[in-house]
C-alpha positions as CSV (number, residue, x, y, z in Angstrom):
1,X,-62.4,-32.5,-37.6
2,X,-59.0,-33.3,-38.1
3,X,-58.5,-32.2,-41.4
4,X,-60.0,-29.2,-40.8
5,X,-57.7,-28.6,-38.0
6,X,-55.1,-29.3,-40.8
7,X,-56.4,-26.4,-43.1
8,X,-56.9,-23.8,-40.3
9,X,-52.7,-24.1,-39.8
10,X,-50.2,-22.8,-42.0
11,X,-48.5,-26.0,-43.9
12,X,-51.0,-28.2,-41.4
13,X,-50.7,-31.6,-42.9
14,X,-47.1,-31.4,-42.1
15,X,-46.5,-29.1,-39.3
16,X,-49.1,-30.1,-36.9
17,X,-48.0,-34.0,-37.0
18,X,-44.5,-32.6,-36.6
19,X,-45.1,-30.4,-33.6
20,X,-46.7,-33.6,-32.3
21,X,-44.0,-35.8,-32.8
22,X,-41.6,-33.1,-31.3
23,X,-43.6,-33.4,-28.3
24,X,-44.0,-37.2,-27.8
25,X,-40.0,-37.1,-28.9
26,X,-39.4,-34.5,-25.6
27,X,-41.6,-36.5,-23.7
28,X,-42.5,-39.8,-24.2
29,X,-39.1,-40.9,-25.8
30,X,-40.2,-44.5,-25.1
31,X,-43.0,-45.0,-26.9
32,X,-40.9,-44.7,-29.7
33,X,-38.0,-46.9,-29.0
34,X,-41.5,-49.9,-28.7
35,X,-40.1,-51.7,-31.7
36,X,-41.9,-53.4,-34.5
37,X,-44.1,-51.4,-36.4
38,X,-44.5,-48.1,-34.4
39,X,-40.9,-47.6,-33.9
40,X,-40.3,-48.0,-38.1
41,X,-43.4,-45.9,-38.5
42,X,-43.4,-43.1,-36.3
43,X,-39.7,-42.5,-35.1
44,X,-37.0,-40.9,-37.1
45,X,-35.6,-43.8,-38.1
46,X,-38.6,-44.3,-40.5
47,X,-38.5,-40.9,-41.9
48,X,-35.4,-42.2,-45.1
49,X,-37.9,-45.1,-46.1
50,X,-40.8,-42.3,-46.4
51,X,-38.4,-39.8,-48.2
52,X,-37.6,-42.3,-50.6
53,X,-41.0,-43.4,-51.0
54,X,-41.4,-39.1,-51.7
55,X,-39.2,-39.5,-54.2
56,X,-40.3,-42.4,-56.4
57,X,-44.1,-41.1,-56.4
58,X,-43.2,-37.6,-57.6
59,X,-41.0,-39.2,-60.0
60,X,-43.5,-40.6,-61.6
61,X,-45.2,-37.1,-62.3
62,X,-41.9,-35.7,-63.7
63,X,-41.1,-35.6,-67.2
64,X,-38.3,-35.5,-68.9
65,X,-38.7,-32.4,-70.6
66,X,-38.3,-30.9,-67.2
67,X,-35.2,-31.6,-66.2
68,X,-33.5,-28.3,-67.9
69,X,-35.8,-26.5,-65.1
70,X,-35.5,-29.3,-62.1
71,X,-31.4,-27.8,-62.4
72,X,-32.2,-24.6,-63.0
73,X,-34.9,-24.4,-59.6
74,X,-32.6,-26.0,-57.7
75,X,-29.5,-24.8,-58.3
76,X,-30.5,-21.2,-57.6
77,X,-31.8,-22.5,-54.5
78,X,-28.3,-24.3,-53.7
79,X,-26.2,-21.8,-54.4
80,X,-27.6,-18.9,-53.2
81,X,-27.9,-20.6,-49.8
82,X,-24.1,-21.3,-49.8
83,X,-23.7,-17.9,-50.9
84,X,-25.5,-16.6,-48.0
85,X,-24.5,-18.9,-45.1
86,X,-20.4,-19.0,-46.5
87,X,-20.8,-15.0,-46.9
88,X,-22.1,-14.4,-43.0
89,X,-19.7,-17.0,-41.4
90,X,-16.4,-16.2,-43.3
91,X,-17.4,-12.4,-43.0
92,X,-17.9,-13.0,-38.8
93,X,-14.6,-15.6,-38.8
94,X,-12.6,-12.9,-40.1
95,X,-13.6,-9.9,-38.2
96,X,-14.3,-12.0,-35.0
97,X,-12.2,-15.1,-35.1
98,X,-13.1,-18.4,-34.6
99,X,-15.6,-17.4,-31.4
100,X,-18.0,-15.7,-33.7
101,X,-20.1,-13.1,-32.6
102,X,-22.5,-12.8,-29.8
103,X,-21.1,-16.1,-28.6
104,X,-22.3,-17.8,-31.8
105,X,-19.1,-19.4,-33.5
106,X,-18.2,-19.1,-37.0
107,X,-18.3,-23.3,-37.0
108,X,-21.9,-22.8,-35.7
109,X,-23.1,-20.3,-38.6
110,X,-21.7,-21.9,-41.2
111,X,-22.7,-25.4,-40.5
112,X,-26.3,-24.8,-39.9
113,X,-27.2,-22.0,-42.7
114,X,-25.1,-23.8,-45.6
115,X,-27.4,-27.1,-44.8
116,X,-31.5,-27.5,-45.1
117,X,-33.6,-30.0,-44.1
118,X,-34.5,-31.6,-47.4
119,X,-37.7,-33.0,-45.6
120,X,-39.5,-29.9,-44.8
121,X,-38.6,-28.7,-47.9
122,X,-40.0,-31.5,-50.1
123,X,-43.3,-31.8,-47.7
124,X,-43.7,-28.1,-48.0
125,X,-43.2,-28.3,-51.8
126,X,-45.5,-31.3,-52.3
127,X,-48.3,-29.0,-50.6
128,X,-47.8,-25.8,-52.5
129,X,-45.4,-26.3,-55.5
130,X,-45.1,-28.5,-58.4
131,X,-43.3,-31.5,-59.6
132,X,-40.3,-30.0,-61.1
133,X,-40.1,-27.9,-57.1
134,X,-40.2,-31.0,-55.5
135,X,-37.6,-32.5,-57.8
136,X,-35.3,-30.4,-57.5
137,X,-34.8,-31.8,-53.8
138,X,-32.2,-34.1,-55.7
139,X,-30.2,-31.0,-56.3
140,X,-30.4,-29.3,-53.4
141,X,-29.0,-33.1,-51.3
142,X,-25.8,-32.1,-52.0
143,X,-25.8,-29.3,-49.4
144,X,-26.6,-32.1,-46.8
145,X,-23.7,-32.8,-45.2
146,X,-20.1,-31.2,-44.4
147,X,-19.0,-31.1,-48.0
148,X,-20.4,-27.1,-48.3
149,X,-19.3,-26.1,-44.5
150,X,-15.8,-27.6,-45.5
151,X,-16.0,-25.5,-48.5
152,X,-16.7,-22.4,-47.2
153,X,-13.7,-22.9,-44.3
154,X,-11.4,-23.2,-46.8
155,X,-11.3,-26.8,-46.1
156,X,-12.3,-27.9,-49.8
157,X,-9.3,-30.1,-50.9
158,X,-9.5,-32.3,-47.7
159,X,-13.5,-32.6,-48.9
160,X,-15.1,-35.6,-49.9
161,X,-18.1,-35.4,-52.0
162,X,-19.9,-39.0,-50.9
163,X,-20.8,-39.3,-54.8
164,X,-22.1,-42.8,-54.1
165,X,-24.7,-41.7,-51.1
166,X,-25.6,-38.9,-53.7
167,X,-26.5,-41.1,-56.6
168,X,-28.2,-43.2,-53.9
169,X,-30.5,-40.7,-52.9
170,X,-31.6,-40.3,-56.3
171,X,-32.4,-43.9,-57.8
172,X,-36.0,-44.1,-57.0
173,X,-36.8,-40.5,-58.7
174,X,-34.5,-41.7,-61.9
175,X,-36.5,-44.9,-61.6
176,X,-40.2,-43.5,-60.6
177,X,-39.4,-40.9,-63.5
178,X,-38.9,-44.6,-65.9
179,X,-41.6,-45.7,-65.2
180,X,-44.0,-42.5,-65.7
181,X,-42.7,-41.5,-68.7
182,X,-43.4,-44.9,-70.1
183,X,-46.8,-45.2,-68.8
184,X,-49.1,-42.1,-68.1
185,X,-51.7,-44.4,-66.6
186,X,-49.1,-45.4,-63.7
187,X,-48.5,-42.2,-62.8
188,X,-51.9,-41.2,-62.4
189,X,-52.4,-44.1,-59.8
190,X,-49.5,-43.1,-57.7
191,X,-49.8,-39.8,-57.5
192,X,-52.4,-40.0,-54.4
193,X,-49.8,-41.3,-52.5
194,X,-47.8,-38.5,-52.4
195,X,-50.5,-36.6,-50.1
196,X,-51.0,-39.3,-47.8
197,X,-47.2,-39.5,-46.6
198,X,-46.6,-35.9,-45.9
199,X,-48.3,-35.8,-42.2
200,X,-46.2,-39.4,-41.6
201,X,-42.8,-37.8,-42.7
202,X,-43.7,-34.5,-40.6
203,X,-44.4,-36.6,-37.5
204,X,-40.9,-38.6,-38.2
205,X,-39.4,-35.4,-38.5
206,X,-40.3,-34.2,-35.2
207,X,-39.5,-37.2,-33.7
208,X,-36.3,-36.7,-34.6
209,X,-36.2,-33.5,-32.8
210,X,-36.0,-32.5,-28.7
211,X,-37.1,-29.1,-27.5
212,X,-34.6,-29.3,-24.6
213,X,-31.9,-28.5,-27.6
214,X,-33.6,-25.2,-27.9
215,X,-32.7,-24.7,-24.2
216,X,-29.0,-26.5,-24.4
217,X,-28.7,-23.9,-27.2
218,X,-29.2,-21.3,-25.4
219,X,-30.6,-17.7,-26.8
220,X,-27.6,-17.5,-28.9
221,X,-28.9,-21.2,-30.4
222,X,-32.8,-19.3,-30.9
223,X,-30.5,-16.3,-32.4
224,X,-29.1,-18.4,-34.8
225,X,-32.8,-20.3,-36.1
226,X,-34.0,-16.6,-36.8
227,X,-31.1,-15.7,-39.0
228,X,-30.7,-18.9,-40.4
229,X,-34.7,-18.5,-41.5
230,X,-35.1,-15.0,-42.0
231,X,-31.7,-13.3,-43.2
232,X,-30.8,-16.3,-45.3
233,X,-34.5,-16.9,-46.4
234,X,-34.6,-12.9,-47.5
235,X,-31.5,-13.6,-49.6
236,X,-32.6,-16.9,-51.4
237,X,-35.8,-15.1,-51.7
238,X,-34.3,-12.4,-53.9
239,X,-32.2,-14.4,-56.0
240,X,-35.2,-17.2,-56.4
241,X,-37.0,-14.1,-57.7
242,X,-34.2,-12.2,-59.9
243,X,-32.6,-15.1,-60.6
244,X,-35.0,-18.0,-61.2
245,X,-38.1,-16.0,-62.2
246,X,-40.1,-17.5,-59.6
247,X,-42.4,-16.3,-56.7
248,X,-40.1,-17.3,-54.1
249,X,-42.5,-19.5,-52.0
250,X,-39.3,-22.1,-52.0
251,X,-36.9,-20.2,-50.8
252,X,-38.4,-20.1,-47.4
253,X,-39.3,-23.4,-48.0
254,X,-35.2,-24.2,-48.0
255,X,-34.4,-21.6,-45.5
256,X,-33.9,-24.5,-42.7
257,X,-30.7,-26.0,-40.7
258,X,-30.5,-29.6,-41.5
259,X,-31.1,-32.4,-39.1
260,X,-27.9,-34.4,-39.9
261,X,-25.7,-30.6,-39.8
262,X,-26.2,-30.9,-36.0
263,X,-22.9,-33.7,-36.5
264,X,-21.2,-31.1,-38.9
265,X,-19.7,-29.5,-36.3
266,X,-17.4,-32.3,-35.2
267,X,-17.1,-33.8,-38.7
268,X,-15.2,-30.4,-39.5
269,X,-13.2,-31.1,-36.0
270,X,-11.9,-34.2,-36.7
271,X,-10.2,-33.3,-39.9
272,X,-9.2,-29.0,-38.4
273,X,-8.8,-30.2,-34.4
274,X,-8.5,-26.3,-34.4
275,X,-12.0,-26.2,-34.1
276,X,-12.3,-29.1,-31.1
277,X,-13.1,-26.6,-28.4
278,X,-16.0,-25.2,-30.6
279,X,-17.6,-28.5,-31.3
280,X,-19.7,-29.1,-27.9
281,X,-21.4,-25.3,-28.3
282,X,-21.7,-25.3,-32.1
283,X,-23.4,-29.1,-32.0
284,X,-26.2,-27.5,-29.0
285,X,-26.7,-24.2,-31.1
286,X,-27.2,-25.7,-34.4
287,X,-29.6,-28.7,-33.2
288,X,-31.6,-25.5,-31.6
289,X,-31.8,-23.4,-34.8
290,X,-32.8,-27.3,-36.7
291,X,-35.9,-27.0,-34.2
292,X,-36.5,-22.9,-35.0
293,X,-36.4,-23.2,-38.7
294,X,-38.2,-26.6,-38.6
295,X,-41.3,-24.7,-36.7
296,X,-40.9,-21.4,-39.1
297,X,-40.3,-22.7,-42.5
298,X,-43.8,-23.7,-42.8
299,X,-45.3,-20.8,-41.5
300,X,-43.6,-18.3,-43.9
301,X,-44.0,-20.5,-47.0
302,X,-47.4,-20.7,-46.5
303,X,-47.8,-17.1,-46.1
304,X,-45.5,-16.1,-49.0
305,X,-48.0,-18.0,-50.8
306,X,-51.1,-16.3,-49.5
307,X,-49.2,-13.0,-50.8
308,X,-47.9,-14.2,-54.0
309,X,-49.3,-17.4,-55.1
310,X,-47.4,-20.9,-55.9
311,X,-48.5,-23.6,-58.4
312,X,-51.2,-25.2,-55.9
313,X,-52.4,-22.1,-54.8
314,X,-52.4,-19.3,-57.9
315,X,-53.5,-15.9,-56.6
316,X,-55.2,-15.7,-60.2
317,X,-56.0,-17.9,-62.9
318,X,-53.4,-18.4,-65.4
319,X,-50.4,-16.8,-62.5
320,X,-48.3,-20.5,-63.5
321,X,-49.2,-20.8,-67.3
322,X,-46.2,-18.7,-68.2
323,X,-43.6,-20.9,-65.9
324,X,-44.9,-24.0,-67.7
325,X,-42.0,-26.2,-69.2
326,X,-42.5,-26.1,-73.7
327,X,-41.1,-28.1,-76.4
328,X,-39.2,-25.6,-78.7
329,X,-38.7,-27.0,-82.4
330,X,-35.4,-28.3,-81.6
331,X,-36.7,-30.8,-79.2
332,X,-35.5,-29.5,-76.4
333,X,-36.2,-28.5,-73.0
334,X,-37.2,-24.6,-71.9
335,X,-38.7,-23.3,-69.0
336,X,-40.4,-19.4,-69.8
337,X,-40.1,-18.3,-66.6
């Protein structure tokens, strides 16, 4: 019955257990702070140890020759989504000032569409894509974070790109990746795994998240999730598709505000104070468009697959065989399409 609950909702395995934990987050707070085992497994603070667990399994299933496309995947992804967030909140700062538009600020635009929450995308990825989509989560970390929002306000030189946390995020693909490549056999055996932690990390994920900051966001907050999701999704969509050669299944998949870019705001405040009396509105109206994308990413990835097929879920037989990563004679790595 439950699983079958699971199937008959877009992204189910992930979204249902995360709608749930949104709810016992809202209102039953408590019965996560009950320590021990239920608060590490079911609260937010149990959703990095899951990730990282994400990471090392699917490492495991990723070859080496794929790395040439892991970059290539992911760095359309991350840059176009800069593209698109930078390009919307430089283009309001500078006709509108610092207030924004429609009493979104320009510190609330940028902060929440140049981030995306690397946990819907790699749950979302691990249900419809394939190991080089989910990989290419270790490109697409660098967008969480200030580094990007200080980028695009001009702020670059006073950035600083936490190189460490980044390499840290990374380890246990670099090291799952080890020990796959050396023994097909081990891979095999972990690669279950992967399946069974997506509804735990969507249920951490929603614990993380309270619908009253959809209503301390306001409409303008609700305004900001839909063009967060749907203007910057179309864009990544198109250059996931022109540029990468893809389907474009990930780009709503990435089309998210990040959970941590809810502190962005006063991150970029205490190095511009210029931007202090902005902080307390953009922090409300970007945690509401982390709860609006979090709801609609995987509703439209599942039905831009329906449409146009992923790697899971072909729309006819051979759809992927194209996109799949060769050996050329020099030994090196090339992806088709």
């Amino acid at each position: 019955m439950v699983m079958k609950a699971f199937k008959k909702v877009p992204g189910g395995t992930m979204i249902i257990p995360l709608m749930l934990g949104v709810l016992t987050n809202t209102f039953l707070p408590r019965f996560l702070e009950m320590g021990s085992f239920t608060t590490a497994l079911f609260s937010s603070s149990g959703q990095n140890t899951m990730l990282g667990m994400m990471f090392f399994i699917m490492g495991t299933s990723l070859q080496l020759k794929e790395i040439p496309a892991v970059f290539k995947r992911g760095g359309v992804l991350l840059i176009s989504k800069f593209i698109i967030g930078a390009g919307i909140g430089i283009a309001v700062g500078k006709i509108f000032g610092m207030e924004g538009l429609l009493g979104i600020s320009t510190l609330a635009i940028i902060s929440s569409i140049t981030n995306s929450n690397g946990s819907v995308y790699l749950s979302l990825m691990k249900v419809y894509g394939d190991p080089v989509d989910c990989a290419s989560m270790a490109v697409l970390g660098i967008n969480n974070g200030p580094f990007l929002t200080m980028l695009a306000l001009g702020a670059g030189g006073l950035a600083n790109i936490p190189v460490q946390s980044l390499m840290a995020s990374i380890v246990p693909l670099i090291i799952g990746m080890i020990l796959g490549n050396l023994d097909e056999s081990f891979a095999k055996f972990m690669e279950p795994g992967s399946n069974i932690l997506i509804p735990f990390i969507g249920f951490s994920v929603g614990a993380g998240i309270n619908l009253r900051a959809v209503a301390m966001g306001g409409i303008q907050g609700v305004v900001l999730g839909l063009v967060c999701f749907f203007v910057g999704g179309l864009f990544i969509m198109m250059c996931d598709r022109l540029i990468g050669k893809r389907p474009g299944y990930a780009s709503w998949a990435v089309a998210t505000a990040a959970g941590n870019a809810v502190a962005v705001p006063a991150t970029i405040a205490a190095i511009d104070p210029a931007w202090l009396p902005y902080v307390d509105g953009a922090t409300a109206q970007v945690a509401a468009a982390v709860v609006i994308t979090a709801v609609l990413a995987p509703i439209g990835t599942s039905y831009w697959v329906k449409r146009y097929g992923s790697p899971q879920f072909p729309k006819y037989p051979g759809q992927f065989d194209a996109a799949k990563v060769e050996i050329n004679h020099g030994n090196s790595a090339k992806e088709l399409a």
